[in-house]
N, C-alpha and C positions, 0 to 999 in steps of 0.2 A: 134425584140423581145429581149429579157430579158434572155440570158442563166443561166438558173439554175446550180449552183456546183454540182456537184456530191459528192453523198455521199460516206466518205472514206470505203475504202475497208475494210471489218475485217477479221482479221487472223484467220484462220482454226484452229489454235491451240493457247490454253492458257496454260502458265506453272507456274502454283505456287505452294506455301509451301505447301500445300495440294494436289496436284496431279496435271495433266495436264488436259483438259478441250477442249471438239471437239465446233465446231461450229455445229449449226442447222440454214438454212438461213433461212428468211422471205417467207412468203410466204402458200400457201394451201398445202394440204395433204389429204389423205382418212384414216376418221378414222372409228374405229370402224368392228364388221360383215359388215356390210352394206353400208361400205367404202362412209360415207360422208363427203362431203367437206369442212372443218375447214380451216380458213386460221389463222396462228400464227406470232410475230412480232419474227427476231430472239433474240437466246439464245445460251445461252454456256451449256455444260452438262457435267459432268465430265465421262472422259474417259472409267473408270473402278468405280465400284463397292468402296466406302469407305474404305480405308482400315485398318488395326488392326495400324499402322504405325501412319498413318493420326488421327485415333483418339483417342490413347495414348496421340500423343503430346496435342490437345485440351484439354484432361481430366488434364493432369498437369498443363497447364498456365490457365484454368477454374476453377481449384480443383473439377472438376467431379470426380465421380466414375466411376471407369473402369469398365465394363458388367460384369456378374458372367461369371466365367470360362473364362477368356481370357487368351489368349493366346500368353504369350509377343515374343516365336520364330517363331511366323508367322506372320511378319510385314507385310508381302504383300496379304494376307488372305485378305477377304472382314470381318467387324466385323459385329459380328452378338449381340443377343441379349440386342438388343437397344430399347427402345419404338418408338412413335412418336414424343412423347415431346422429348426425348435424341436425335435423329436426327434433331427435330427442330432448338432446342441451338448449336450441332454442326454448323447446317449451317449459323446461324446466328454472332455465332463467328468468320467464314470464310465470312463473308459477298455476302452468297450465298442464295439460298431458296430450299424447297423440292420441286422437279419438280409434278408440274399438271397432270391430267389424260390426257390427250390432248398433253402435251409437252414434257412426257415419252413415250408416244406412237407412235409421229411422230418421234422423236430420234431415237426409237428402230428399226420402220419398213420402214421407209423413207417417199418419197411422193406418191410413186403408192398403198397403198394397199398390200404391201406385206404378206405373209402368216407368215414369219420368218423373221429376222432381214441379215440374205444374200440372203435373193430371196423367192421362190416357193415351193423348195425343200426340200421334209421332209429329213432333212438330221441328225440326231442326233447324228452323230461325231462331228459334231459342235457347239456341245452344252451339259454342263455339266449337263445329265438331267438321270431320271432312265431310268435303261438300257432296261427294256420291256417296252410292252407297254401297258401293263394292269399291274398292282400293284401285285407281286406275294409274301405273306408271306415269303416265304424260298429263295427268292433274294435278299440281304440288297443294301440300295441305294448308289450310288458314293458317297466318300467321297467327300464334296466341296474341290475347286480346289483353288489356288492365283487368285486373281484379274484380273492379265494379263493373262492366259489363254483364250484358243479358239481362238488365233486370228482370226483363220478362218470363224469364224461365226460374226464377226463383224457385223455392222448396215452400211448403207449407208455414214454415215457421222464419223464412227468410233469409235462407242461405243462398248466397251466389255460387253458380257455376260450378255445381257440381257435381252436374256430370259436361264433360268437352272442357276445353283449356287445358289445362295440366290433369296428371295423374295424380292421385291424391297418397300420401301415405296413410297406414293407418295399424296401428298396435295388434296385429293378428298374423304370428309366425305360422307360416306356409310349408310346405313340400314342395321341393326343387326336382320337378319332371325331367325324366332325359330327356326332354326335346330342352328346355331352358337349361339343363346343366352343357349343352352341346351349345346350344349359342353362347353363351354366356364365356365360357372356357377361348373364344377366340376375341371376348370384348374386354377382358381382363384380368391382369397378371398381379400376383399369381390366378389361376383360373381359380372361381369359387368348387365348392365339393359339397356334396349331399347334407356332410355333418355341420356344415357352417351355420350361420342363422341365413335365414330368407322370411323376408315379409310380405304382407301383400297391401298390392296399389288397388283402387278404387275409381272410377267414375269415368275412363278413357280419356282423350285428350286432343288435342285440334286435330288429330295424326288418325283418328279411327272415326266409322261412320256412325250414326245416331242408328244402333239396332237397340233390339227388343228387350234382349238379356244385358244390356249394359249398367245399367244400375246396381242388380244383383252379381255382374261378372264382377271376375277382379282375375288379376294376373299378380306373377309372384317375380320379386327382384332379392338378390342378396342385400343382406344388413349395406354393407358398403358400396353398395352402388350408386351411381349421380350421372343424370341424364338430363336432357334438354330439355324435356317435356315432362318431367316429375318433379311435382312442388308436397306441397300438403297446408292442411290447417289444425287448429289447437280448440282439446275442448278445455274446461275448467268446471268444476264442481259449486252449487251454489253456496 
């Protein structure tokens, strides 16, 4: 018979101008509540959450605009107030893409189904999340934390913080509920509309509590929206 080569091994780690980058191998995964079986080709995902650093530089050698209210002495911060389209062009500058609903979520929780990106356990020291667990008016939320923070709460494969800190984006157009077309319509002019694009965010943020469904939750924001507490990060293909 005819030995086949093997396919070369890929490194665990990417490091470039942009940040460093975990591998996700090939292969199935349980996504979702109802932990179904998706099988993905691998990818890279970047390590940590975008950062204030990382997307500076972009904004200068692109002549982007830097987000409102950035903050140039917290390089290592995840940056926030981005749209979708401004994390798009980021990633496309870095010859990267915004990771899928499917390929942030087996990143995050691994291959069995996990409840949290380190296991089972509702553990919320490991995660930059608010400190109750029901939303108390007269408790203000953690401030978001650097990028590298939590290690301890990593993902299987070594992704930071993701779930708490920022909201994550991620390449999976949504349906815009009348409950979010009614908020949304008094946060931005002109008001978004059903036909517009809306995406959806992943892994909640300093601002929500560590529950049970937040891994597999997600909430939905228009294309052009940019908030305080929504960053995102970049996969790339091997």
């Amino acid at each position: 018979w005819i030995e086949l080569p093997k396919k070369p091994e890929l490194p665990k780690i990417l490091t470039l101008s942009t940040g460093d980058m975990v591998l996700v191998p090939e292969g199935t995964f349980l996504f979702g509540k109802n932990k179904e079986q998706i099988s993905l080709p691998a990818f890279y995902i970047d390590k940590t959450e975008v950062t204030n650093k990382a997307y500076a530089d972009f904004c200068a050698a692109a002549n982007h605009p830097l987000p409102k209210n950035f903050p140039p002495n917290q390089p290592d911060y995840p940056v926030v107030n981005v749209s979708f389209e401004d994390a798009q062009q980021f990633a496309a500058a870095a010859g990267k893409k915004i990771p899928t609903g499917h390929q942030w979520e087996k990143a995050a929780r691994g291959t069995e189904g996990w409840m949290f990106p380190w296991g089972n356990d509702k553990d919320p020291a490991k995660a930059n999340v608010y400190p109750k667990e029901n939303i108390d008016p007269n408790v203000p939320p953690m401030p978001v934390r650097p990028a590298t923070d939590f290690a301890l709460g990593a993902s299987p494969f070594g992704a930071l913080n993701m779930v708490g800190n920022v909201w994550e984006l991620v390449d999976q157009e949504g349906v815009a509920s009348a409950v979010a077309l009614k908020r949304f319509a008094t946060r931005m002019q002109p008001a978004p509309t059903a036909d517009d694009r809306w995406y959806v965010i992943r892994g909640g943020s300093n601002r929500e509590p560590l529950v049970d469904d937040l891994i597999w939750d997600s909430s939905t924001v228009p294309a052009k929206w940019k908030y305080e507490n929504i960053g995102f990060r970049c996969v790339k293909d091997p």
